[in-house]
C-alpha positions in Angstrom: 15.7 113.8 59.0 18.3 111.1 58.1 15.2 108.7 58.0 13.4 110.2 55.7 16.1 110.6 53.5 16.8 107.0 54.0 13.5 106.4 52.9 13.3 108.4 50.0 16.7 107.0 48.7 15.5 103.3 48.9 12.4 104.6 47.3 14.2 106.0 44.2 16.5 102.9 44.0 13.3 101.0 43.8 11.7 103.0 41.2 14.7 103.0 39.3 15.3 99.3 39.6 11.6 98.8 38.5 12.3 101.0 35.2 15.7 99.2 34.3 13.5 95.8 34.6 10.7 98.0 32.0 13.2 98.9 29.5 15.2 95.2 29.9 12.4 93.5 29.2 11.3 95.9 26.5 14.8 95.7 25.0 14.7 91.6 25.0 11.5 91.4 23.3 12.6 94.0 20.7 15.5 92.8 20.0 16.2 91.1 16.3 14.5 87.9 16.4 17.3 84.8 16.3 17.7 83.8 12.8 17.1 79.9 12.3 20.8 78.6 10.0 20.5 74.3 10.1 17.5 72.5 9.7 15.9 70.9 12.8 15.2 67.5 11.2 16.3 65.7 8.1 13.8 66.5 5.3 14.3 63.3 3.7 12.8 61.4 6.6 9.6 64.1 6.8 6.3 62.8 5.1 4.5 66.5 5.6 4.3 69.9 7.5 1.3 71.6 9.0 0.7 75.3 8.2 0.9 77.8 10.8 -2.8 78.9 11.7 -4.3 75.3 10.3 -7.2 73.8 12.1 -4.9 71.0 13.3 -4.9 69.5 16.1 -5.6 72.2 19.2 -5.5 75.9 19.6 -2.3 77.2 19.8 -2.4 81.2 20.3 -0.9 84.2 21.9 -1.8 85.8 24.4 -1.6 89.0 23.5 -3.8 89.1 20.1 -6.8 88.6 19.1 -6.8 85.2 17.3 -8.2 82.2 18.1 -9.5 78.1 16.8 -6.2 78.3 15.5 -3.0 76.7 15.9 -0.1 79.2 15.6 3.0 76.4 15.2 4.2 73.6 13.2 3.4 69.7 13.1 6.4 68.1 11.1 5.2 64.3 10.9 7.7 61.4 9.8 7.6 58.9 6.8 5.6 56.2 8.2 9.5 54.0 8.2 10.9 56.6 10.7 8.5 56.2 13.7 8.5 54.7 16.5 10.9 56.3 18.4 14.7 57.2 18.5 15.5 56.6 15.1 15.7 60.3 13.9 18.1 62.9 15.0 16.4 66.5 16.3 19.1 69.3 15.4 19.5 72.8 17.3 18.5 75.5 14.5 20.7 77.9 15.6 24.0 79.1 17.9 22.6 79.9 21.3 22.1 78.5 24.7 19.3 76.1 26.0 16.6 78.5 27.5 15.0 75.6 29.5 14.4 71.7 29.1 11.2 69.4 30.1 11.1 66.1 30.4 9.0 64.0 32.4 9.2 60.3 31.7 7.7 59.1 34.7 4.6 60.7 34.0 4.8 59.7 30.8 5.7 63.1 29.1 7.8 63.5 25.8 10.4 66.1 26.2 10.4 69.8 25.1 13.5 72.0 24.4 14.0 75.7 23.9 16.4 77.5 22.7 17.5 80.6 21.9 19.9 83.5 22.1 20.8 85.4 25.8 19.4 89.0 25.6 16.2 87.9 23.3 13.2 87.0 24.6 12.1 85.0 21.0 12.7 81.6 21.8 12.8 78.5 19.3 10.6 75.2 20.8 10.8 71.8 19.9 8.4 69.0 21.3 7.7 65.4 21.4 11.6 64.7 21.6 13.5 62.3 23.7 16.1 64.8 24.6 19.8 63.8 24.4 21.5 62.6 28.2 24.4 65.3 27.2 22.0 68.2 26.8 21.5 70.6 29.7 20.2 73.5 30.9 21.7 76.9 29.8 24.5 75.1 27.9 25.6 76.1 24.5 24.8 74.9 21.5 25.4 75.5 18.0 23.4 75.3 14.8 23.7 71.6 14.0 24.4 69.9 17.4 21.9 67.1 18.1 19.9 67.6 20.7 18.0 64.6 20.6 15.5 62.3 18.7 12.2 62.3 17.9 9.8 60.3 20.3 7.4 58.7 17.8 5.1 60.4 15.1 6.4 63.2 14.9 7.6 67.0 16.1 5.9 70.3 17.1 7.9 73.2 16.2 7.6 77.0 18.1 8.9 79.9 17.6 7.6 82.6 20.3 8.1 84.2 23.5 7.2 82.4 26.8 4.5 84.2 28.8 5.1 84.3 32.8 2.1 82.9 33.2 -0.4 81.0 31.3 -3.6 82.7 29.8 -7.0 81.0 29.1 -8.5 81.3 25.5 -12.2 81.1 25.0 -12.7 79.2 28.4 -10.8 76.3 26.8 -6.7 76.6 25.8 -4.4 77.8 28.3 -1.9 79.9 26.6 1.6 79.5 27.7 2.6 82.4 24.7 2.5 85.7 25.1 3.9 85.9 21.7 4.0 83.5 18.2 5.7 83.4 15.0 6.3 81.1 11.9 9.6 79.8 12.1 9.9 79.9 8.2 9.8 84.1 8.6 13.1 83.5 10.4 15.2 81.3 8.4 18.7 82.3 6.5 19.1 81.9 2.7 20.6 78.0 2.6 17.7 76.8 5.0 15.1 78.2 2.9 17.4 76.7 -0.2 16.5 72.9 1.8 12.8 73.6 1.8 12.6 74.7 -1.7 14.9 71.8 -3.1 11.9 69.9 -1.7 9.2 72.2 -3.4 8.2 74.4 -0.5 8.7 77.6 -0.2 7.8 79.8 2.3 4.7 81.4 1.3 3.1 77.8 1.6 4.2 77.3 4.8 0.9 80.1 6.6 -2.1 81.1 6.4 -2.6 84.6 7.1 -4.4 86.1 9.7 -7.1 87.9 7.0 -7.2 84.0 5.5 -7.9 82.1 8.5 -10.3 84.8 10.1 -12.4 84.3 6.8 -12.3 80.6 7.4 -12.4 79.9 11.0 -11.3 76.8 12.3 -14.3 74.7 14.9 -13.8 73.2 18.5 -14.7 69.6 18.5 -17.7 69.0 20.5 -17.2 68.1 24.2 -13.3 68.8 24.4 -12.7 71.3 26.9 -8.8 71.8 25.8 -8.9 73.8 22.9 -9.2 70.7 20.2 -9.9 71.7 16.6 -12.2 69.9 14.0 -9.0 68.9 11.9 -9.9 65.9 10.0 -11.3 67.3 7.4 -8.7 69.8 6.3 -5.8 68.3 3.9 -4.9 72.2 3.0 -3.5 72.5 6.3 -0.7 70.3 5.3 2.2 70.9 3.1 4.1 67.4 2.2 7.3 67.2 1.6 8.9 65.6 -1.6 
């Protein structure tokens, strides 16, 4: 008798466990999305922007949606002066924590840096960086901090939720997302101020889903990792004045 109630207790614990981890989860995901205060990068030293959803570059999509020969984030390329490497400071967007860092010179592999906000599962991504030696894992940062410099060209910029696994699209991207946004849907009142002082507002900065399904972006022939036909498409790009 004191065996089966054994059992039944470590059953109920276990079902309740698994519920709590539901509604966490749930709860993180639902949660207000962080809202983006300092610019990541110095506008004066950007030459132009992609759109979210252009035909740049490779598919970038969610997992769970039904887009894709799109690319869901941001390429922010330099004046031609700036590149090369380490010459222009990458900024944290908001106050938050690192989420997780990558960086694997020896294999020849730019950095990437998230960051968010603990209890949120919306997560801001930079890529392509050389990530500053004082930055770590699950540290704080605020909006403003450097977190380190741009490694050549240019940037990607994310905003999304991390998937626990990756997810293939069309037998040809592996998405890493199981969620994607526009940063500029998440930015406070002086950031968008920057971007407009410059002539861009936020309306230029996406195609919509109705507007990119009506002109679908190609693969390129014989690429098996999600490449789009992008070299044809100066509308994808907003430049920066």
């Amino acid at each position: 008798m004191n065996k089966k109630i054994i059992i039944i207790s470590v059953f109920g614990l276990v079902v309740i466990f698994g519920f709590l981890v539901v509604i966490s989860n749930l709860k993180n995901k639902t949660a207000p999305q962080p809202v983006l205060t300092a610019n990541f990068i110095d506008l004066d030293k950007v030459d132009k922007i992609s759109k979210y959803r252009s035909c740049q570059g490779h598919t970038v999509v969610p997992q769970e949606s039904m887009e894709s020969k799109r690319n869901m984030k941001h390429y922010v390329v330099l004046k031609p002066e700036f590149t090369g490497g380490n010459k222009v400071p990458v900024y944290s967007p908001l106050n938050g924590v690192v989420k997780s860092i990558r960086s694997e010179p020896d294999k020849g592999l730019e950095g990437e840096i998230w960051l968010g906000v603990k209890g949120n599962d919306w997560d801001f991504s930079i890529q392509h960086i050389n990530i500053a030696s004082n930055i770590k894992g699950r540290q704080k940062v605020k909006a403003g901090d450097i977190i380190g410099y741009v490694a050549n060209r240019g940037i990607d910029v994310v905003y999304g939720v991390g998937a626990r696994s990756v997810k293939m699209i069309d037998g040809r991207y592996e998405s890493p997302y199981s969620d994607l946004d526009s940063p500029f849907n998440h930015m406070g009142t002086e950031l968008i101020a920057q971007y407009q002082a410059k002539g861009i507002n936020q309306n230029d900065m996406s195609y919509t889903k109705e507007q990119r399904d009506a002109i679908s972006c190609q693969y390129r022939e014989n690429d098996n990792e999600g490449g789009l036909n992008d070299f044809a498409h100066p509308e994808d790009w907003v430049e920066v004045n």
